[in-house]
N, C-alpha and C positions, 0 to 999 in steps of 0.2 A: 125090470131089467129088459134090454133090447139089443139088438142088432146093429152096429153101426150100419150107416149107410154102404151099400156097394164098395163106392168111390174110394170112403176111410178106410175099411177095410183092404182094398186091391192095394192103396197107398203102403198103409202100415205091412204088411206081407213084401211087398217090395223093400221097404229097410230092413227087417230083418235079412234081407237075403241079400243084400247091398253088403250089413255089414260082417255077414259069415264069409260074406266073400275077401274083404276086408282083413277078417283073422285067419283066414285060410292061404291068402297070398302075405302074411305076414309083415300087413301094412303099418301095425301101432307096434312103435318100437320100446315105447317109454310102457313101465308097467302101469303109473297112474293112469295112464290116457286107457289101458284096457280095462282096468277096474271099474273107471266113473263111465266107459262106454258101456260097459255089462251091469253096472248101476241104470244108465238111462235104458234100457232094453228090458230088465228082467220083470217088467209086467206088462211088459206089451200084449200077452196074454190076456188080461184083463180085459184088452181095448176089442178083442178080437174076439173073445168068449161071454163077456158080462156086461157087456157095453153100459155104461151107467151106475151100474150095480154099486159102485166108488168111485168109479173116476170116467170120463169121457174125455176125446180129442183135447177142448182146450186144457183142461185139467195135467194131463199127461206131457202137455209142451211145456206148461208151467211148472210143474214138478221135478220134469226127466231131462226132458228133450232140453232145453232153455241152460239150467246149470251146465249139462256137458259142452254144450257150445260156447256158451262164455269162456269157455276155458281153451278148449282142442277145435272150435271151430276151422282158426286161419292154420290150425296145421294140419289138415287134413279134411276127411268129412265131415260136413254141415250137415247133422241129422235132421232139425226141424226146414233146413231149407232143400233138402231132397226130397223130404215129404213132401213138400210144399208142390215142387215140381211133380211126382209121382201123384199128387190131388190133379193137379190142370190135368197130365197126360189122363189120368182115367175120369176124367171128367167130360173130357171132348170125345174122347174113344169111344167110351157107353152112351154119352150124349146127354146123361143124369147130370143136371147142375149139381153141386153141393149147396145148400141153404146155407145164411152167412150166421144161423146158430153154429154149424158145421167146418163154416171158414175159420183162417185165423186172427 
């Protein structure tokens, strides 16, 4: 078991807090679209505390991230491509590449 890198880490902490903000300003109106959002979320944990342990980065898009977007992407937030964006920003920020084991 390990540590995500910096970068995945600063990324993943930024969506959860993207999408609290999200339920907080009471942006998902349909109740499916909050369920399968709290479906792709509730082991982000994992990604954050066990890195490896089960699952890593690509594992988690494919599992989590990927189904909810097929679905609620064009109506609202794109979680795997906010990450995506939230990888570049802390990637140039800290100056740490991400390795392409690491990309998407």
């Amino acid at each position: 078991m390990s540590a995500p890198a910096q970068v995945i880490q600063a990324a993943y902490a930024d969506l959860v807090s993207r999408v609290f903000l999200c339920i907080r300003n009471r942006v998902f109106k349909d109740e499916d679209q909050l369920h399968e959002l709290g479906d792709a979320l509730h082991n982000v944990s994992a990604i954050l505390g066990s890195y490896g342990a089960w699952i890593d980065d690509q594992e988690y898009r494919a599992l989590y991230l990927r189904p909810y977007d097929s679905r609620w992407a064009t109506k609202g937030l794109a979680l795997e491509s906010y990450l995506n964006e939230r990888i570049e920003f802390h990637s140039k920020k800290t100056g740490q590449p991400v390795s392409h084991s690491e990309r998407p």
